[in-house]
ROVEX-888094 format. One record per residue (C-alpha): z, y, x; residue in three letters. Coordinates in steps of 0.02 Angstrom, whole numbers, padded with zeros to 5 digits, always signed. Layout:
<pts>
ZYXAla;...
</pts>
This chain:
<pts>
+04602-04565-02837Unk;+04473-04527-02974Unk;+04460-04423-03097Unk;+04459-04584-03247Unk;+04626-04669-03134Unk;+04716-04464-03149Unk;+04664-04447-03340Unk;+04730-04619-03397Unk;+04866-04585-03297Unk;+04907-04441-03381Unk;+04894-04486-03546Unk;+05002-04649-03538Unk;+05147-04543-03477Unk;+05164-04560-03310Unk;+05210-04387-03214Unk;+05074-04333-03093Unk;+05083-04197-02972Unk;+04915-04150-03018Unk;+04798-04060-03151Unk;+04636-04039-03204Unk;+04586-03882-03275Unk;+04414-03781-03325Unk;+04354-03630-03231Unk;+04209-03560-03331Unk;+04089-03578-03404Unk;+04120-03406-03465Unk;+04182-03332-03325Unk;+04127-03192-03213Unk;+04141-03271-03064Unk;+04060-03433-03085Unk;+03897-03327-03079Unk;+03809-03418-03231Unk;+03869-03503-03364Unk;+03927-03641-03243Unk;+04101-03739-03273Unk;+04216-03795-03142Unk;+04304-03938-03174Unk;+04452-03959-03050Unk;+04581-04054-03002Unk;+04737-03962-02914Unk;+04913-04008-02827Unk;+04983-03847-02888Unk;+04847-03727-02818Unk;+04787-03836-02678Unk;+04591-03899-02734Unk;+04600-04074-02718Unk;+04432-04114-02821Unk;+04278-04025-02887Unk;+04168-04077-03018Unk;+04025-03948-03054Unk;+03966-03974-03220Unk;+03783-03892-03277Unk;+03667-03889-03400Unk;+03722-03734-03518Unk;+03586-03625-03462Unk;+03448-03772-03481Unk;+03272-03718-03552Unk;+03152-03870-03520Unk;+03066-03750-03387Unk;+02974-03890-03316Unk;+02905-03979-03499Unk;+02853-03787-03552Unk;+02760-03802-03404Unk;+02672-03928-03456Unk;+02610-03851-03630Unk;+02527-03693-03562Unk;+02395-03669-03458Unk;+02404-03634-03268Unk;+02422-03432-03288Unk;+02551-03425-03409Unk;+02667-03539-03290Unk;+02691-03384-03187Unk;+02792-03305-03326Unk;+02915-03446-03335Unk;+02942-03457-03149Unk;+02997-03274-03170Unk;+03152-03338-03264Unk;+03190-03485-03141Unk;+03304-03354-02995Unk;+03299-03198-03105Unk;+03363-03113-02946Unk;+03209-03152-02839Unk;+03068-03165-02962Unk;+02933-03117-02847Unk;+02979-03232-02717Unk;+02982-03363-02859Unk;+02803-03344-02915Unk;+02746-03359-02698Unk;+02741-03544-02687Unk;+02671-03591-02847Unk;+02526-03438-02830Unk;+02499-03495-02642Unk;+02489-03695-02698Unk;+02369-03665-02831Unk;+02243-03582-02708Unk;+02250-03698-02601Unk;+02193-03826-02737Unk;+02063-03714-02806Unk;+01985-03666-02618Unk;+02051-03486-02632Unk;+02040-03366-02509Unk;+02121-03219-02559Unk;+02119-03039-02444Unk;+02213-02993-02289Unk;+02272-02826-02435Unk;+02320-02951-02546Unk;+02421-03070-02418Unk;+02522-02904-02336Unk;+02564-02829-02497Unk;+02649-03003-02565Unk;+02733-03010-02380Unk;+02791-02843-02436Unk;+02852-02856-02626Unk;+02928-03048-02563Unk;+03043-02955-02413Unk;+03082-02809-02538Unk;+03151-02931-02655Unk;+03261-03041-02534Unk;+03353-02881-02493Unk;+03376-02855-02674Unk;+03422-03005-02693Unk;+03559-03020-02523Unk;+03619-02841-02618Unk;+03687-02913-02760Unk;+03732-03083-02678Unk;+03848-02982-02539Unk;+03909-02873-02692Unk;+03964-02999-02801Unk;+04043-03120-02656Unk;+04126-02967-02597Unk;+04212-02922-02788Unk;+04256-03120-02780Unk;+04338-03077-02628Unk;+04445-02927-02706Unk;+04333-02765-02681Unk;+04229-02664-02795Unk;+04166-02518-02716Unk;+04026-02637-02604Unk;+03945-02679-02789Unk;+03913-02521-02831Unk;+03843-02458-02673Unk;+03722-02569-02671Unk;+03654-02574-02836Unk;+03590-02391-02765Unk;+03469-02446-02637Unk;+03415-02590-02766Unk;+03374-02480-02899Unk;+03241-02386-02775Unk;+03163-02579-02762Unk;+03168-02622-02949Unk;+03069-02448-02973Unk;+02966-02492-02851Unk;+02914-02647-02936Unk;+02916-02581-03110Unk;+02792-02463-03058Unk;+02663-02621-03001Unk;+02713-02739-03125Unk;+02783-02680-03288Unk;+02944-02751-03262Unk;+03127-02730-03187Unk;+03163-02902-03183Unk;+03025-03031-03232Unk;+02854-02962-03154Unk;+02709-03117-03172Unk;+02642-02992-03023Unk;+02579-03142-02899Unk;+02416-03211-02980Unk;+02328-03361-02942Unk;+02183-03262-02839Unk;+02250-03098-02817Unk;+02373-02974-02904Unk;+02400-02917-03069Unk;+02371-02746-03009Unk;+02344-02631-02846Unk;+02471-02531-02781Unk;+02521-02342-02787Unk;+02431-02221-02675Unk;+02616-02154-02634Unk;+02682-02365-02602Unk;+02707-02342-02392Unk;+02818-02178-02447Unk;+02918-02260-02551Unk;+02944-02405-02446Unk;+02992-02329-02298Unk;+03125-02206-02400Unk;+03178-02382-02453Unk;+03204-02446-02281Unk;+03283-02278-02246Unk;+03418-02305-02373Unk;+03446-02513-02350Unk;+03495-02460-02155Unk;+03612-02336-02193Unk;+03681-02447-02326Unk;+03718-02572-02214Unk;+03798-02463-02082Unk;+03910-02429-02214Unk;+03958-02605-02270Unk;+03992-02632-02073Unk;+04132-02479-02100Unk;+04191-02502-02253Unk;+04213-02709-02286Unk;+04145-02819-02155Unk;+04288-02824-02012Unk;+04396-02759-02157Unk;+04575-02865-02149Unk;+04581-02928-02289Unk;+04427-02964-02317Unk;+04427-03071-02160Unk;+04591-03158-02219Unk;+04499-03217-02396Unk;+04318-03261-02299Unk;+04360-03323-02100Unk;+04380-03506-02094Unk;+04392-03524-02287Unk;+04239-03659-02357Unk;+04180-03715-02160Unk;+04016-03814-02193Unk;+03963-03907-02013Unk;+03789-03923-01960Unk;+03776-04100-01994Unk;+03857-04106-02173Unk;+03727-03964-02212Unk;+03588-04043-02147Unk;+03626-04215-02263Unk;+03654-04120-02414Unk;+03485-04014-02379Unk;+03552-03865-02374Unk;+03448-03714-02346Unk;+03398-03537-02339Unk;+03576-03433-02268Unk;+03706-03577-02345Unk;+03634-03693-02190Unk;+03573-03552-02077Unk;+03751-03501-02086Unk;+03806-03655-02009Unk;+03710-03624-01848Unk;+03542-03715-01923Unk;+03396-03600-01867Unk;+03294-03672-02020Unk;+03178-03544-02094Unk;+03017-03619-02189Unk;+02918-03456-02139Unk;+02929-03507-01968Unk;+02932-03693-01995Unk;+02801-03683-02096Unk;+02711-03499-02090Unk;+02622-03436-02220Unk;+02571-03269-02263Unk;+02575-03167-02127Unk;+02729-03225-02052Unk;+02675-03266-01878Unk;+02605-03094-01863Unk;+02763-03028-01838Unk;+02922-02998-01735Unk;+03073-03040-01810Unk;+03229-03156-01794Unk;+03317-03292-01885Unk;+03480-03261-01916Unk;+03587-03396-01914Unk;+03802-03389-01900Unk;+03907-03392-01738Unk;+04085-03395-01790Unk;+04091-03243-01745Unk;+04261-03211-01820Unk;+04322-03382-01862Unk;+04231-03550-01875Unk;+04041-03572-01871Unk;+03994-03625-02037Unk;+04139-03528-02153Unk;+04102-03401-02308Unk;+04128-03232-02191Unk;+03950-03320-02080Unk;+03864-03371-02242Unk;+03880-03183-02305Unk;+03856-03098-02130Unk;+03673-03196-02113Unk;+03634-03110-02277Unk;+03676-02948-02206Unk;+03577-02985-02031Unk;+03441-03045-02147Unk;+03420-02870-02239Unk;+03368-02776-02074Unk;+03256-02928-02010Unk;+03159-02897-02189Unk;+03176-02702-02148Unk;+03074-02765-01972Unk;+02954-02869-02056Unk;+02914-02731-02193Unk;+02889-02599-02067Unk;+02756-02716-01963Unk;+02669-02754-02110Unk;+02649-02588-02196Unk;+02573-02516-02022Unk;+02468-02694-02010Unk;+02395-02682-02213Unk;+02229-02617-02250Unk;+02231-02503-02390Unk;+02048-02531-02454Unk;+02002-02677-02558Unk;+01990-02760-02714Unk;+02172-02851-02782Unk;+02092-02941-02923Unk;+01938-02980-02816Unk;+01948-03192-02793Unk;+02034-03203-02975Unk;+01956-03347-03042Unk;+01888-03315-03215Unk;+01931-03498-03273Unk;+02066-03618-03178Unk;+02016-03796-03194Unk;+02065-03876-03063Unk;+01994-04038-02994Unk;+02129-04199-03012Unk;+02233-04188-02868Unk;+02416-04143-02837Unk;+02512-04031-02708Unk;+02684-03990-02665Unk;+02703-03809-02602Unk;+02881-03727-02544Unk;+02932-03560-02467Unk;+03081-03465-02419Unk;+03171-03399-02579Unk;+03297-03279-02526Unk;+03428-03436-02576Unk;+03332-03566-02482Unk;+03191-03676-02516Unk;+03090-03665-02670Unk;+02959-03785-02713Unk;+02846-03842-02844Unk;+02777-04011-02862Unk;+02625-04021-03010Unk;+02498-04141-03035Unk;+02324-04105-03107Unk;+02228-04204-03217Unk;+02077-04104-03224Unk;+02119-04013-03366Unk;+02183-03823-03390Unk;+02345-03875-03411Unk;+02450-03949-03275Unk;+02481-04122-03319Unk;+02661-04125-03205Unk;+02756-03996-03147Unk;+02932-04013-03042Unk;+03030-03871-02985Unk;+03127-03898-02809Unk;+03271-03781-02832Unk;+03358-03743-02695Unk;+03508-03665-02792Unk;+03540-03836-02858Unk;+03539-03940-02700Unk;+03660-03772-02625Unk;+03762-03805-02745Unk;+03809-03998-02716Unk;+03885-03953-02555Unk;+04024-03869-02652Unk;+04137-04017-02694Unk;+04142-04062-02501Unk;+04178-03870-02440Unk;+04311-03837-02576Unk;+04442-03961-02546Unk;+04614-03924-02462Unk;+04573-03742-02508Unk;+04662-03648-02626Unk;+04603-03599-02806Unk;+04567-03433-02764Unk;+04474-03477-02617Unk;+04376-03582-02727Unk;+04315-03427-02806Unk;+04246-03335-02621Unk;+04166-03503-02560Unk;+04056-03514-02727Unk;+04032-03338-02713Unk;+03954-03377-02533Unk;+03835-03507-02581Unk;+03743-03381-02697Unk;+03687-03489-02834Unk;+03605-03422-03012Unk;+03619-03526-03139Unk;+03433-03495-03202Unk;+03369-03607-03076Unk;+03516-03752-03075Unk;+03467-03800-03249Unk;+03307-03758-03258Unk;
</pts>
């Protein structure tokens, strides 16, 4: 039955067994300004309707208005979460355009600042699914290890949040003499961290009663919704762009993807989607490590920065691996300083259409965990 055939049944008088009601959009856990519409048999999901477009900015036509550089900024404010992996596949596009070679110091450090920030980023998405799922304490330990990270960062860049580090050519600045230090006392921390979310919430009971077969995505469903980054990895998808597709200096080193096994309920379910997160934090411990002993420290940052960006007329379509999937951007030059298209592939929005397929026969409150596992931010969804 749709939604129109319930509604007009409702309001000619008829007694239905169902309802429609409104979760969000100002709600906590709906992680954005994002409103549920749904449709229950007395708390039994029978329908979802996601409905967007509260946080909408016109990212793409500002794009269009400025030149080249000063689209970095507003790619910042696309997954506020992960900014620095945001600005990767735009920066790494543009060079290819322009003929840019930038240096192996360069390349390791954005490796670096890129790996840093998907463990902040799988910190506050396991910390928020896990308060969705009834627990505080996780939250809170875990905004400890991310505050060494967003120091880290607002040491190179400026900024806690929104860095316009990654520049077309280079970086906006080189790093501290004391930057291995600090991120190996970061590593240091993130392991013991997760140790501790092993103990204290992982194979907790509970938490396996609200996350263990609750929201099972299969392989194939994920795969025809393009799903990606840990939502389809966590149905048993080994799909990882940065092997895929390497870039950086991916290929260089020895690491896994981590995909889920149904390890305590059904391959595909919210307890997978969050433990590949987890898995994922010590496989960017791994890659960190190799790169920080593999980086030369001598060199120029700012040394290929182009001193005007004109590119010729042309177009490209670059993605990578955003710590929520796969991020793209589509522009098109015309010759001029100012891109003349620019489309953002957001992979926080295509996540998210899976939800009215993974939600029904589940109860409201389960409702709540399986959005919580898909790890959306509204930033990005309405662009």
């Amino acid at each position: 039955m749709t939604r129109k055939n319930i509604l007009d049944l409702e309001y000619s008088g008829v007694a239905m067994d169902r309802m429609i009601i409104n979760l969000g959009p100002q709600h906590p856990s709906t992680h954005g300004v994002l409103r549920l519409e749904a449709e229950l048999e007395g708390e039994i999901v029978s329908e979802i309707w996601p409905r967007i477009g509260y946080l909408h900015r016109c990212f793409e036509k500002c794009c269009e208005n400025v030149t080249y550089p000063q689209v970095i900024p507003y790619i910042d404010r696309l997954d506020y979460i992960a900014s620095m992996n945001n600005e990767l596949p735009y920066v790494l596009g543009m060079e290819k355009l322009l003929g840019i070679e930038v240096s192996e110091k360069v390349t390791y450090i954005r490796t670096i600042f890129c790996e840093l920030n998907r463990i902040a980023n799988h910190q506050v998405a396991i910390g928020t699914f896990v308060m969705d799922a009834g627990a505080m304490t996780p939250f809170l330990y875990y905004f400890i290890d991310r505050e060494m990270i967003l120091r880290l960062f607002e040491e190179c860049s400026g900024g806690r949040l929104l860095y316009n580090y990654f520049w077309i050519g280079g970086l906006q600045k080189d790093i501290p003499a004391n930057f291995k230090e600090q991120c190996y006392d970061i590593i240091k921390a993130v392991r013991y961290r997760l140790k501790e979310a092993n103990k204290l919430f992982l194979y907790n009971k509970i938490y396996l009663e609200r996350t263990a077969n609750v929201g099972v995505l299969p392989a194939d469903v994920a795969i025809n919704f393009a799903c990606s980054g840990p939502v389809i990895r966590g149905s048993g998808v080994p799909f990882d762009i940065r092997t895929a597709q390497p870039y950086l200096n991916y290929d260089k080193f020895d690491w896994n993807v981590c995909v889920g096994k149904g390890e305590v309920g059904t391959v595909g379910d919210s307890w997978d989607r969050a433990k590949v997160r987890l898995d994922e934090m010590e496989e960017s411990c791994k890659i960190i490590e190799q790169a920080l002993e593999q980086m030369p420290m001598d060199g120029d940052v700012r040394a290929a920065l182009p001193k005007k960006i004109k590119p010729p007329v042309g177009e490209f379509y670059s993605s990578c691996e955003n710590p929520k999937g796969e991020l793209g951007f589509y522009i098109v030059s015309d010759g001029s300083p100012i891109p003349s298209r620019v489309r953002c592939r957001s992979c926080s929005f295509v996540n998210l259409s899976v939800l009215p397929y993974i939600t029904k026969g589940y109860m409201i409150a389960d409702l709540i965990v399986i959005l919580g596992s898909i790890d959306i931010v509204l930033g990005e969804i309405d662009r």
